[in-house]
VMD Tcl script that builds the backbone (N, CA, C; Angstrom):
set m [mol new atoms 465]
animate dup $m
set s [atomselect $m all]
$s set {name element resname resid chain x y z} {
  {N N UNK 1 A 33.747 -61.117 -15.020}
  {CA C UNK 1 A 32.355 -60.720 -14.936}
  {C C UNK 1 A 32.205 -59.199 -15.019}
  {N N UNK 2 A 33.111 -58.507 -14.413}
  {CA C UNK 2 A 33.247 -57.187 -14.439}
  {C C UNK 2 A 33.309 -56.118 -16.201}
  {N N UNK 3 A 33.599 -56.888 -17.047}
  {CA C UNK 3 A 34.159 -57.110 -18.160}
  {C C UNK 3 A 32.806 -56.899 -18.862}
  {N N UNK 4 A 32.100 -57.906 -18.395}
  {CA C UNK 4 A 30.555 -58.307 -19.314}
  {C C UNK 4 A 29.824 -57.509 -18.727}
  {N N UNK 5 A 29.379 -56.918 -17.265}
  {CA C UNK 5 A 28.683 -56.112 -17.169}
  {C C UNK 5 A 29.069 -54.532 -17.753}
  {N N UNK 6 A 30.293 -54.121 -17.080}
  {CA C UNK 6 A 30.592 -52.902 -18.087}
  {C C UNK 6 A 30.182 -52.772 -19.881}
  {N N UNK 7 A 30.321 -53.922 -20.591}
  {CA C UNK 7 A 29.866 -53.968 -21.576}
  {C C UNK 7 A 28.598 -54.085 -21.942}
  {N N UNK 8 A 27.607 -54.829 -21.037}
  {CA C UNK 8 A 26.394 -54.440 -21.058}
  {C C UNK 8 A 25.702 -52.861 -20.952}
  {N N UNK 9 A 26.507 -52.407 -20.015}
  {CA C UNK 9 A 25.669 -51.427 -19.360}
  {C C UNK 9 A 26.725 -50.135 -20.879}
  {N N UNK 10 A 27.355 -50.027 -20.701}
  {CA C UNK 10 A 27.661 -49.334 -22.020}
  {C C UNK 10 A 26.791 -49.707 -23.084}
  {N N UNK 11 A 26.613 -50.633 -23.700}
  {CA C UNK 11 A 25.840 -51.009 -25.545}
  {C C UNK 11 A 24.535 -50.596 -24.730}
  {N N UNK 12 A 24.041 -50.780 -23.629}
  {CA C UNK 12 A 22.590 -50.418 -23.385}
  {C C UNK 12 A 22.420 -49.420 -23.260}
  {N N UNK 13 A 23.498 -48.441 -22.585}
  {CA C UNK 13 A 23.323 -46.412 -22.931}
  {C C UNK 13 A 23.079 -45.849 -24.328}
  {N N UNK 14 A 24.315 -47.166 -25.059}
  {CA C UNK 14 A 24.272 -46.476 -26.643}
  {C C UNK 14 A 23.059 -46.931 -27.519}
  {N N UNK 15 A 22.313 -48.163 -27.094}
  {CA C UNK 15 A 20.974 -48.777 -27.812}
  {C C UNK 15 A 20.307 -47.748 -27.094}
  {N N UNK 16 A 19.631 -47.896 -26.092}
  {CA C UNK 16 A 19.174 -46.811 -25.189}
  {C C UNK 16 A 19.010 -45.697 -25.093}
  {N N UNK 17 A 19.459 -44.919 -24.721}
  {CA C UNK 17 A 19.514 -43.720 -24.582}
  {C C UNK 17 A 20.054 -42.350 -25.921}
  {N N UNK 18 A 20.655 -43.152 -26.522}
  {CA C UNK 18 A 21.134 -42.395 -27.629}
  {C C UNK 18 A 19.734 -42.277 -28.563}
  {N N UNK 19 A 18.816 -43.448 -28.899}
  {CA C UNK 19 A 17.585 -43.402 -29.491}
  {C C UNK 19 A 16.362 -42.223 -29.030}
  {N N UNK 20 A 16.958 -42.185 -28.131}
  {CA C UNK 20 A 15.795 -41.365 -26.878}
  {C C UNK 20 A 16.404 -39.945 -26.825}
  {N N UNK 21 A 17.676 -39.653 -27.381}
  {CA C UNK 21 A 18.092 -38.305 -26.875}
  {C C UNK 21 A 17.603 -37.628 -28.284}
  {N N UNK 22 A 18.026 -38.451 -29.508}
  {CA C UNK 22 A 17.708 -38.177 -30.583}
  {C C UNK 22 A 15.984 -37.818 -30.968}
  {N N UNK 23 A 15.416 -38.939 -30.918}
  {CA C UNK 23 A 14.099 -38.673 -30.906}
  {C C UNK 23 A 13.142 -37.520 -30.130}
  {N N UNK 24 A 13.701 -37.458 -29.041}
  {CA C UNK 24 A 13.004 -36.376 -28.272}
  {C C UNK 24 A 13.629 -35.173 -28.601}
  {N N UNK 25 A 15.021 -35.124 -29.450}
  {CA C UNK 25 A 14.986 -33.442 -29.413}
  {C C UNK 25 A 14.609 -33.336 -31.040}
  {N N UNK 26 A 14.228 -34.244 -31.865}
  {CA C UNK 26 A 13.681 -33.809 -33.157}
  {C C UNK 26 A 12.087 -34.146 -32.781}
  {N N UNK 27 A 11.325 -34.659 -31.934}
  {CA C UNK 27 A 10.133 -34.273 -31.401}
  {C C UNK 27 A 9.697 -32.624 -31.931}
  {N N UNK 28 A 10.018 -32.223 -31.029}
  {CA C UNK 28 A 9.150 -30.388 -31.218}
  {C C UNK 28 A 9.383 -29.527 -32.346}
  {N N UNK 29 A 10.454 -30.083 -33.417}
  {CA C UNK 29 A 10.171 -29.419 -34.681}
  {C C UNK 29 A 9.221 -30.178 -35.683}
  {N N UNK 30 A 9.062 -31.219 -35.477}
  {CA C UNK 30 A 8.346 -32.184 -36.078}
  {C C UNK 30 A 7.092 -31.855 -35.720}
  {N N UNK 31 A 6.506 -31.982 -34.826}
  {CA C UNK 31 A 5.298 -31.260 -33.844}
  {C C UNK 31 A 4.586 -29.975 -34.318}
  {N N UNK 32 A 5.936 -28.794 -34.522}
  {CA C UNK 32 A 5.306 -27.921 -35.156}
  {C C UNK 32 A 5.427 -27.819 -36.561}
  {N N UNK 33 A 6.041 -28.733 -37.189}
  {CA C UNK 33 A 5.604 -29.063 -38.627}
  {C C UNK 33 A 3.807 -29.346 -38.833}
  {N N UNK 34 A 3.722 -30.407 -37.733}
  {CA C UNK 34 A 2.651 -30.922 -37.842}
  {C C UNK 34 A 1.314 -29.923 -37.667}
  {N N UNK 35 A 1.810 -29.299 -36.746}
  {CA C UNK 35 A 0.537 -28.322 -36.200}
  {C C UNK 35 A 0.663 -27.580 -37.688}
  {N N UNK 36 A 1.613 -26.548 -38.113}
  {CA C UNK 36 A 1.447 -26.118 -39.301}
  {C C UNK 36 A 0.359 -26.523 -39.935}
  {N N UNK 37 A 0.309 -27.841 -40.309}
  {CA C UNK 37 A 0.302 -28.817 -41.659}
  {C C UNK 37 A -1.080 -29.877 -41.154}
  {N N UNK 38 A -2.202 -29.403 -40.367}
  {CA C UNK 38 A -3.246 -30.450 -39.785}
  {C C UNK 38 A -3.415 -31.682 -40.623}
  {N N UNK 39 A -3.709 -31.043 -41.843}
  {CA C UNK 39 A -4.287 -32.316 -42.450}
  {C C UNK 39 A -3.232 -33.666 -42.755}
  {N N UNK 40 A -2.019 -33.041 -42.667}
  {CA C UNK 40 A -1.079 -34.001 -43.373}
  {C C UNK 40 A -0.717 -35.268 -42.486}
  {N N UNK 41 A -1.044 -36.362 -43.046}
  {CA C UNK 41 A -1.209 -37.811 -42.279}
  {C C UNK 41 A 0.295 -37.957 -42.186}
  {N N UNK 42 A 1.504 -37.820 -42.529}
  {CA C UNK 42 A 2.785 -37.953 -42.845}
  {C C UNK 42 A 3.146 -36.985 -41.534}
  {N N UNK 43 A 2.965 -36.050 -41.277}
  {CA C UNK 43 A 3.418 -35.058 -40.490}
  {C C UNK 43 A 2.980 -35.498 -39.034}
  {N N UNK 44 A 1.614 -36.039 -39.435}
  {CA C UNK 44 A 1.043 -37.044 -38.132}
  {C C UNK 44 A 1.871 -38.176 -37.294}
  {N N UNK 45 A 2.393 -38.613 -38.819}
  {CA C UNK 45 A 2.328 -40.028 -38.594}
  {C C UNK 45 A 4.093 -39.492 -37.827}
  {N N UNK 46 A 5.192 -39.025 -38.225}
  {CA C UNK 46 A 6.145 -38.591 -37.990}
  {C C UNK 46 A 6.198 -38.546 -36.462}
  {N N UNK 47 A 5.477 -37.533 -36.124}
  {CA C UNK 47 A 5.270 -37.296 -34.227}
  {C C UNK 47 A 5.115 -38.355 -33.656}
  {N N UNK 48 A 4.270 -39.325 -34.189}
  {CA C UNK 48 A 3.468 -40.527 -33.149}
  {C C UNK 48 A 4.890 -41.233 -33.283}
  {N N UNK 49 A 5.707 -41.319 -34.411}
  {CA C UNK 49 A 6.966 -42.007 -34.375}
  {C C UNK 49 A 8.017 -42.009 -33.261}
  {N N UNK 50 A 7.844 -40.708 -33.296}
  {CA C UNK 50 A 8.951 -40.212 -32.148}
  {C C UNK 50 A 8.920 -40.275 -30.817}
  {N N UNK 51 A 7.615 -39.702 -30.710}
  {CA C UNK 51 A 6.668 -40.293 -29.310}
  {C C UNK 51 A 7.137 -41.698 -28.797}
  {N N UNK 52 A 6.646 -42.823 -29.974}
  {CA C UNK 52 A 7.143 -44.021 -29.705}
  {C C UNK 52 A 8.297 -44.666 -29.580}
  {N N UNK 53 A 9.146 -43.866 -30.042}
  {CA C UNK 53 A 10.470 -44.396 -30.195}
  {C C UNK 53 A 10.999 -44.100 -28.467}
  {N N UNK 54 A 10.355 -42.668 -27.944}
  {CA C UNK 54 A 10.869 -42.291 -27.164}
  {C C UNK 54 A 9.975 -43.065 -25.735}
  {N N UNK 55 A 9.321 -43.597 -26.338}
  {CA C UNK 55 A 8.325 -44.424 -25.105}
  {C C UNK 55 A 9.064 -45.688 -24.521}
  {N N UNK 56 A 9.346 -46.210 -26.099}
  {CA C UNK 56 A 10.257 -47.653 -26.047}
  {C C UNK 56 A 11.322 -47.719 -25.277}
  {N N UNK 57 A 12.076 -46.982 -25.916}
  {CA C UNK 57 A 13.903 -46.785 -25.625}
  {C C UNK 57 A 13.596 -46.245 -23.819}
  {N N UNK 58 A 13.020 -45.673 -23.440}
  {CA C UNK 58 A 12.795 -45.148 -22.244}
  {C C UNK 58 A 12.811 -46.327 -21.177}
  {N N UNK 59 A 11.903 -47.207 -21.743}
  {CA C UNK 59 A 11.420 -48.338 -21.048}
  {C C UNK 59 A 13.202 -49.455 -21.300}
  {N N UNK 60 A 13.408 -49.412 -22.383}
  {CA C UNK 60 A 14.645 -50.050 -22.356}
  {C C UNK 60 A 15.813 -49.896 -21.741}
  {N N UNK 61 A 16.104 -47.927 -21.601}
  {CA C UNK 61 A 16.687 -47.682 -21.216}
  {C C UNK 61 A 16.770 -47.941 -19.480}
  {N N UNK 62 A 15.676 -48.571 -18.866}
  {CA C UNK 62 A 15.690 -48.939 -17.545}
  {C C UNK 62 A 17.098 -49.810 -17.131}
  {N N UNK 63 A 17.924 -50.795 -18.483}
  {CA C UNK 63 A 18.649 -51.775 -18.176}
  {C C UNK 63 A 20.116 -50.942 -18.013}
  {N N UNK 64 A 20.230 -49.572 -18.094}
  {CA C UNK 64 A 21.762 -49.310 -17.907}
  {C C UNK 64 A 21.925 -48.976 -16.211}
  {N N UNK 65 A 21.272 -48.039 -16.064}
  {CA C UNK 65 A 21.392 -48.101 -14.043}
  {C C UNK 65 A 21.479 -49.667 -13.891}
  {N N UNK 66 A 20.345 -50.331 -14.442}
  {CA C UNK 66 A 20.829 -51.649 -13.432}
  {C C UNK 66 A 22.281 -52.028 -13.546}
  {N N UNK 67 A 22.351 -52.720 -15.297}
  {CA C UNK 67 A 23.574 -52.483 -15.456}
  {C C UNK 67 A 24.911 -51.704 -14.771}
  {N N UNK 68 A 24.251 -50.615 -14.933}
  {CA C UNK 68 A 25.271 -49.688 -13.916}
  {C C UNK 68 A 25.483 -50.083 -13.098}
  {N N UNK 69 A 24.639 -50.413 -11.632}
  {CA C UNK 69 A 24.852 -50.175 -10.496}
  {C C UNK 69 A 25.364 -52.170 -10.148}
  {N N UNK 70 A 25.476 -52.998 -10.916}
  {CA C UNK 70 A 26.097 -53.736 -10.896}
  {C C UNK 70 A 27.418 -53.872 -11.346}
  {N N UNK 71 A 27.877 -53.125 -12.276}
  {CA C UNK 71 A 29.395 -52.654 -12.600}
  {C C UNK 71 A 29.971 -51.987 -11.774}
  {N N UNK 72 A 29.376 -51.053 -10.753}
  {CA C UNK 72 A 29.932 -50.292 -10.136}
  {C C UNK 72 A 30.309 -50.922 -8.655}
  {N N UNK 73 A 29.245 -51.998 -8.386}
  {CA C UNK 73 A 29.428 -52.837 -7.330}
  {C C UNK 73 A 30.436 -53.428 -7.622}
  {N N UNK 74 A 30.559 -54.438 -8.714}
  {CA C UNK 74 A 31.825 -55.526 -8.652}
  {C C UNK 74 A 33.066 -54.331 -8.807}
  {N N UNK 75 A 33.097 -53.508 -9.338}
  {CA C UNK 75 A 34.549 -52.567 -9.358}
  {C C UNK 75 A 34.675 -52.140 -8.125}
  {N N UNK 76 A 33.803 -51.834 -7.299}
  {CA C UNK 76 A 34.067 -51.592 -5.968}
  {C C UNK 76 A 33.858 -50.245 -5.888}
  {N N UNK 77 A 33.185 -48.871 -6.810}
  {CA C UNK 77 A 33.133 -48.133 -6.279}
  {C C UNK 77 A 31.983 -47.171 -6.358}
  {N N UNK 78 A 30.672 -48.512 -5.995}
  {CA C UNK 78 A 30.167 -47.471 -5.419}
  {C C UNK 78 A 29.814 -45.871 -4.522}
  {N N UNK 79 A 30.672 -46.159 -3.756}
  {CA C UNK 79 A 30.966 -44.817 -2.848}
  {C C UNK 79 A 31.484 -43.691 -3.277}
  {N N UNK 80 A 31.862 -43.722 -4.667}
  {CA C UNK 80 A 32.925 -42.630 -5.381}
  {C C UNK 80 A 32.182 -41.483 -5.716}
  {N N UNK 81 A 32.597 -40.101 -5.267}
  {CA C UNK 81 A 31.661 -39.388 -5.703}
  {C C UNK 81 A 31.509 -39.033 -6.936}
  {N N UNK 82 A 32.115 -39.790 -7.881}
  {CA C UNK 82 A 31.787 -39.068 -9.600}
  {C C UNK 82 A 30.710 -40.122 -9.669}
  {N N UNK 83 A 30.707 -41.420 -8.926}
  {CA C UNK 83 A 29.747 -42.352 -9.414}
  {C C UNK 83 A 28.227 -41.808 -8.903}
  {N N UNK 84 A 28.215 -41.379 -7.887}
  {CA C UNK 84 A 27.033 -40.801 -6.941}
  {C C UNK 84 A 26.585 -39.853 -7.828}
  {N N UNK 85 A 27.248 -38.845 -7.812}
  {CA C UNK 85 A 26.726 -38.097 -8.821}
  {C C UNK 85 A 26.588 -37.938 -9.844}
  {N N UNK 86 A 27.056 -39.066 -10.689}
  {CA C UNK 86 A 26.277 -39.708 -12.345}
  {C C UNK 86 A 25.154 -40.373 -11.730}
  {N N UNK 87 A 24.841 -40.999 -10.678}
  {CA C UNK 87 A 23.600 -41.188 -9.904}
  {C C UNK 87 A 22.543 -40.302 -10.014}
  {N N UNK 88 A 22.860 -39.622 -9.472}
  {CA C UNK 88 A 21.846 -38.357 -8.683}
  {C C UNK 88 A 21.224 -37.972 -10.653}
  {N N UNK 89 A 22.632 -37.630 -11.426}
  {CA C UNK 89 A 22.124 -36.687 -12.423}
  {C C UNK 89 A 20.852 -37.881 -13.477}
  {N N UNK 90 A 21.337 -39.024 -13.244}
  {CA C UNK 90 A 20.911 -40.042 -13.696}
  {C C UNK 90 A 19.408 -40.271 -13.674}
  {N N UNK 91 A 19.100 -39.843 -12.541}
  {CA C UNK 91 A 17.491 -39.876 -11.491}
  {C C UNK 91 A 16.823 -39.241 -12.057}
  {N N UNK 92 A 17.617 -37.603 -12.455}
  {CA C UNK 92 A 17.332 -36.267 -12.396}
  {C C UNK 92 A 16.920 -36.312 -14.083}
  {N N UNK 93 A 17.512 -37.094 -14.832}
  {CA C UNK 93 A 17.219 -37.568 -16.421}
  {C C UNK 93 A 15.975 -38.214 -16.462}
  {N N UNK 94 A 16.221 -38.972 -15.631}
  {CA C UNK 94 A 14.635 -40.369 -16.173}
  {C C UNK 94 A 13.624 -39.021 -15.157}
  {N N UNK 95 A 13.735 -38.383 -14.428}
  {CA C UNK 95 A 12.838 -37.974 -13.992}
  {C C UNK 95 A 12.020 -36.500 -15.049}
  {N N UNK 96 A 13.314 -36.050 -15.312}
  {CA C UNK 96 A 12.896 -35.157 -16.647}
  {C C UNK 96 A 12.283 -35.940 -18.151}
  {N N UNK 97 A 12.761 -36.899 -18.324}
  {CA C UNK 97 A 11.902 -37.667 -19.266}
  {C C UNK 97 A 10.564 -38.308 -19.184}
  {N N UNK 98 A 10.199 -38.367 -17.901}
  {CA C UNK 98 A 8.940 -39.214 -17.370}
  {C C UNK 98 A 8.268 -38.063 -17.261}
  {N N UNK 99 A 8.372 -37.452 -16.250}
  {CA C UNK 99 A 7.192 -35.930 -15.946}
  {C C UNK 99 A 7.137 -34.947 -17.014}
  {N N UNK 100 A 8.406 -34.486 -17.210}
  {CA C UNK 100 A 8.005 -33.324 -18.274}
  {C C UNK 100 A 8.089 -33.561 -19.966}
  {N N UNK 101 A 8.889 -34.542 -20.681}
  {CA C UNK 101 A 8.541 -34.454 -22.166}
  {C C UNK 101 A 7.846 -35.615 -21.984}
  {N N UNK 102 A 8.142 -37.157 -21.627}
  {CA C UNK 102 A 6.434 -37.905 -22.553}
  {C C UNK 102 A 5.620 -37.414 -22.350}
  {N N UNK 103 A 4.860 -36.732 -21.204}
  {CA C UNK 103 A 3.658 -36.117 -20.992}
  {C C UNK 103 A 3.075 -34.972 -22.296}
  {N N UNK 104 A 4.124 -34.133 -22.277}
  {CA C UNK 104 A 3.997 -33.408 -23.368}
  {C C UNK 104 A 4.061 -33.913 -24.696}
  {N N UNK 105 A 5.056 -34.651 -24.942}
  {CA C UNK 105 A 4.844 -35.316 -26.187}
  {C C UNK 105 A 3.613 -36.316 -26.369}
  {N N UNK 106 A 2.785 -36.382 -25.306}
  {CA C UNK 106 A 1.719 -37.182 -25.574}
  {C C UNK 106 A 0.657 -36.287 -25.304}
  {N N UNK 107 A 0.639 -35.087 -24.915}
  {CA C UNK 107 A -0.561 -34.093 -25.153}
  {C C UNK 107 A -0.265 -33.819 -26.616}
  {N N UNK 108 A 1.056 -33.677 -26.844}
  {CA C UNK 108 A 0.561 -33.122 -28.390}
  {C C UNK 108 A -0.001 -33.985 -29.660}
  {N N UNK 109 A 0.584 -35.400 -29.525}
  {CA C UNK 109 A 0.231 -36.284 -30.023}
  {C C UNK 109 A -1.543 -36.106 -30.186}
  {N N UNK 110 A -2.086 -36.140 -28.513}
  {CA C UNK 110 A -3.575 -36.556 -28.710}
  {C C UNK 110 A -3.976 -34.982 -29.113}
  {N N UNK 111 A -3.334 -34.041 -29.093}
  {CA C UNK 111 A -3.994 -32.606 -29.982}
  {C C UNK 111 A -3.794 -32.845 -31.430}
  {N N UNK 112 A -3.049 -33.707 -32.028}
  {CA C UNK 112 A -2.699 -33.437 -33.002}
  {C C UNK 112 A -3.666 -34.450 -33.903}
  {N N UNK 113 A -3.677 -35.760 -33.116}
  {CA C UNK 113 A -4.680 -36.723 -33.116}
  {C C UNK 113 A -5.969 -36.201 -33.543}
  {N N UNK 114 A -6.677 -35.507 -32.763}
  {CA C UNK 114 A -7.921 -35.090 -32.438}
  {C C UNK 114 A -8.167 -33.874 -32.721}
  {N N UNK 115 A -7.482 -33.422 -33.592}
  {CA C UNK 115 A -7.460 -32.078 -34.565}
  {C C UNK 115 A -7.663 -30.846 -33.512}
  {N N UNK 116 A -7.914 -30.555 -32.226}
  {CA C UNK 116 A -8.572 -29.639 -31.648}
  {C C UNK 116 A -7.747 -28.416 -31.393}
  {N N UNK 117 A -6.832 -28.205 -31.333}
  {CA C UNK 117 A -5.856 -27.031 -31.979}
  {C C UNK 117 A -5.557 -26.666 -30.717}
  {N N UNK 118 A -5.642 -27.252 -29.889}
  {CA C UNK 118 A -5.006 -26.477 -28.297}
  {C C UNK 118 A -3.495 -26.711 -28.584}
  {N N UNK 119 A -2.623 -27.144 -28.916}
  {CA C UNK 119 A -0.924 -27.808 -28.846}
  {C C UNK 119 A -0.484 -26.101 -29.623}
  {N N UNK 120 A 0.097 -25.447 -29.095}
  {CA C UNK 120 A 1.249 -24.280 -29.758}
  {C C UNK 120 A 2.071 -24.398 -30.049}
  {N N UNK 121 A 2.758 -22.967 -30.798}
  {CA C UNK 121 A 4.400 -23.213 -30.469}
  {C C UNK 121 A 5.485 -23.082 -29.437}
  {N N UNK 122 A 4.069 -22.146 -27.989}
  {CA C UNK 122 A 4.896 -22.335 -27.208}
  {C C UNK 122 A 4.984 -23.527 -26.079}
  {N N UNK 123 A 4.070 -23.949 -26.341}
  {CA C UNK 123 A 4.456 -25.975 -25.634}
  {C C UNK 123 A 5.462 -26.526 -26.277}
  {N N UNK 124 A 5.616 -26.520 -27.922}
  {CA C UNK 124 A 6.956 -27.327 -28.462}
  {C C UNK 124 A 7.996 -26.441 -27.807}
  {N N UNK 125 A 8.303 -25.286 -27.725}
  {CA C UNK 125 A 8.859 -24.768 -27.291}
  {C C UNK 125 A 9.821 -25.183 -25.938}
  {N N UNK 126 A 8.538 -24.585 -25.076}
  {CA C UNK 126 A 8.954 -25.435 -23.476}
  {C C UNK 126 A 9.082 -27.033 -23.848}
  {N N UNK 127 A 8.677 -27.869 -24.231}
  {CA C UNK 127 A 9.314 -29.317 -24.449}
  {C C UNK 127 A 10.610 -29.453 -24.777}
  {N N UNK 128 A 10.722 -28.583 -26.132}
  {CA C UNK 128 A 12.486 -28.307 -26.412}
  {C C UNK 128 A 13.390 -28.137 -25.436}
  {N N UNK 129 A 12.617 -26.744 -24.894}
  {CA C UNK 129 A 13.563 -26.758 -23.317}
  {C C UNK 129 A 14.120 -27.671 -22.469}
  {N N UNK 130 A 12.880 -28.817 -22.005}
  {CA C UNK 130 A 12.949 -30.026 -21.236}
  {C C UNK 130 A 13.635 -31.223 -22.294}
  {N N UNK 131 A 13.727 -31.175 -23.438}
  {CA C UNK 131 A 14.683 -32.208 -24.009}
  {C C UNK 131 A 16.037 -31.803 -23.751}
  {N N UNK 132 A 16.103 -30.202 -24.062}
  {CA C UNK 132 A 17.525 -30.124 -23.816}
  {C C UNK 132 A 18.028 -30.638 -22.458}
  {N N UNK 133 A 17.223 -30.013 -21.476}
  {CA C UNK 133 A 17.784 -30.487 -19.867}
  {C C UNK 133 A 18.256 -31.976 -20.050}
  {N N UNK 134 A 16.979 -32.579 -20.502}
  {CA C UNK 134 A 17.520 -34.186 -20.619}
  {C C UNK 134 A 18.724 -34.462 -21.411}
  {N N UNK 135 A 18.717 -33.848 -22.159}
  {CA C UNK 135 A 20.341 -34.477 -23.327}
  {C C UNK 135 A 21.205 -33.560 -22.349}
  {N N UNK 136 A 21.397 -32.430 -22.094}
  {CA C UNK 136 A 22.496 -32.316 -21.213}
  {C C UNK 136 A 22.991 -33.121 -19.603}
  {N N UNK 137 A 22.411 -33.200 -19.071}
  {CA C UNK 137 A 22.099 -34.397 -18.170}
  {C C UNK 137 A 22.849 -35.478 -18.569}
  {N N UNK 138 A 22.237 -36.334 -19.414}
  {CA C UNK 138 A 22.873 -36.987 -19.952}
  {C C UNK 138 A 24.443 -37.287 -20.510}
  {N N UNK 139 A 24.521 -36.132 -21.218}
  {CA C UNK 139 A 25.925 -35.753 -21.985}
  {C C UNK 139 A 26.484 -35.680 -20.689}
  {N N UNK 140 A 26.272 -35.241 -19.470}
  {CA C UNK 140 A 27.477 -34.513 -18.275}
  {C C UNK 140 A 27.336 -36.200 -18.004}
  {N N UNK 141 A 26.215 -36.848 -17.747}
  {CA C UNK 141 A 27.023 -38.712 -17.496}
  {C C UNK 141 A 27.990 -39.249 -18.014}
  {N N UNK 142 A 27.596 -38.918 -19.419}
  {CA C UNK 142 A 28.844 -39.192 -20.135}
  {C C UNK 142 A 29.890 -38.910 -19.655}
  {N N UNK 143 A 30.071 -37.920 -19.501}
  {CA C UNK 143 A 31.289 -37.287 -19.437}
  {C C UNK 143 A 32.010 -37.955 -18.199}
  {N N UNK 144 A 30.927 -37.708 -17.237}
  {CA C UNK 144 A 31.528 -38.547 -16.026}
  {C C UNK 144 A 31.807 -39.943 -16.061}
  {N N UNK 145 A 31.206 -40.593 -16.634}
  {CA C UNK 145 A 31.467 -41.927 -16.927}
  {C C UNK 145 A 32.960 -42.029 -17.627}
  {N N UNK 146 A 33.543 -41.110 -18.521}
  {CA C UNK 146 A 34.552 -41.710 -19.071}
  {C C UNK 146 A 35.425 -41.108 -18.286}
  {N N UNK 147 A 35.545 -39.779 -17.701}
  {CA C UNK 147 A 37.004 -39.278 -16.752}
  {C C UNK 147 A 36.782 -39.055 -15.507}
  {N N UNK 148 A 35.936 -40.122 -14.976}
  {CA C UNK 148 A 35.743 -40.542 -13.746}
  {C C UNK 148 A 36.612 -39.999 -12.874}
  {N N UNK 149 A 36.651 -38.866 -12.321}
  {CA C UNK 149 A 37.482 -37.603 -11.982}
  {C C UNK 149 A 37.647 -38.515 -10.252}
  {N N UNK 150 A 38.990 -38.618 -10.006}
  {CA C UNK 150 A 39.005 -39.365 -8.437}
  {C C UNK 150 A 38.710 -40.611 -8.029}
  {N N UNK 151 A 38.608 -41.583 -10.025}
  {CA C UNK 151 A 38.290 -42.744 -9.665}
  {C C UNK 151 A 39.605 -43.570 -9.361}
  {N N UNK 152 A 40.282 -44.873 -8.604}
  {CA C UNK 152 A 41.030 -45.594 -7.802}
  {C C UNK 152 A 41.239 -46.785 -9.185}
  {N N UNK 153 A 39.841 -46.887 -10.205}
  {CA C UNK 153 A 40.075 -47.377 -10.985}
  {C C UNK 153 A 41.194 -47.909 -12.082}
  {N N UNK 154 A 42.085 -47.138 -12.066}
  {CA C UNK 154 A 43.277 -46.743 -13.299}
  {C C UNK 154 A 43.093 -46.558 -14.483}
  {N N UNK 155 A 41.477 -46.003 -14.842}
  {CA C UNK 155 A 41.731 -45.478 -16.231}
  {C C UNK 155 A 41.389 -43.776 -16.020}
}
mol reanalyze $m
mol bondsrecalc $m
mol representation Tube
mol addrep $m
């Protein structure tokens, strides 16, 4: 069983989250393509893509913590501190993806929507910023996830 959840919760980081790291950091050049370019329905249509992609996968991506935190139970190590703190950074991801870029990626959307020209370059900007936090975040899970530094595990 241990077997099938690890494998779940892995293909669901890589369906998951890989869609979402991608999409949100080609978000804010796309964005300011768009602002460039008002009229262009293509440049429109591009953002709302990404937006969505990153709405979806977000919502999908809910199944790897679970995943997770059921792999980590049957292996037994919860308590480990590389696991805790792929935890913590874990929180610290969905929490940077929820508050600071969909929000933004959905103000710019409805500026871009609604032609009214408030969205800059320095909001794509600061969004960029907050994607990066999120993909690094991320990437350091990674990392922890595979050299599980002090894990009892044997790999």
């Amino acid at each position: 069983m241990t077997k099938f959840l690890l494998a779940v919760h892995v293909l669901a980081a890589i369906v998951a989250i890989g869609p979402v790291t991608v999409a949100a950091s080609m978000f804010p050049p796309y964005a300011r393509r768009a602002m460039a370019a008002p009229g262009d329905p293509r440049a429109l249509s591009s953002v709302q893509l990404l937006h969505r992609i990153c709405r979806v996968y977000a919502a999908v991506g809910l199944a790897v913590p679970v995943f997770g935190f059921a792999t980590g139970s049957a292996m037994g190590v919860l308590g480990d501190t590389w696991l805790i703190v792929s935890i913590i950074l874990t929180g610290l991801a969905a929490v940077t993806l929820m508050v600071l870029v969909l929000p933004r990626q959905e103000a710019i959307v409805t500026d871009l929507e609604e032609a009214t020209g408030t969205s800059t370059t320095k909001l794509t900007a600061r969004l960029g910023m907050h994607t990066g936090i999120f993909n690094l975040l991320w990437a350091t899970v990674t990392v922890l996830m595979i050299i599980r530094p002090g894990s009892t595990t044997g790999a």
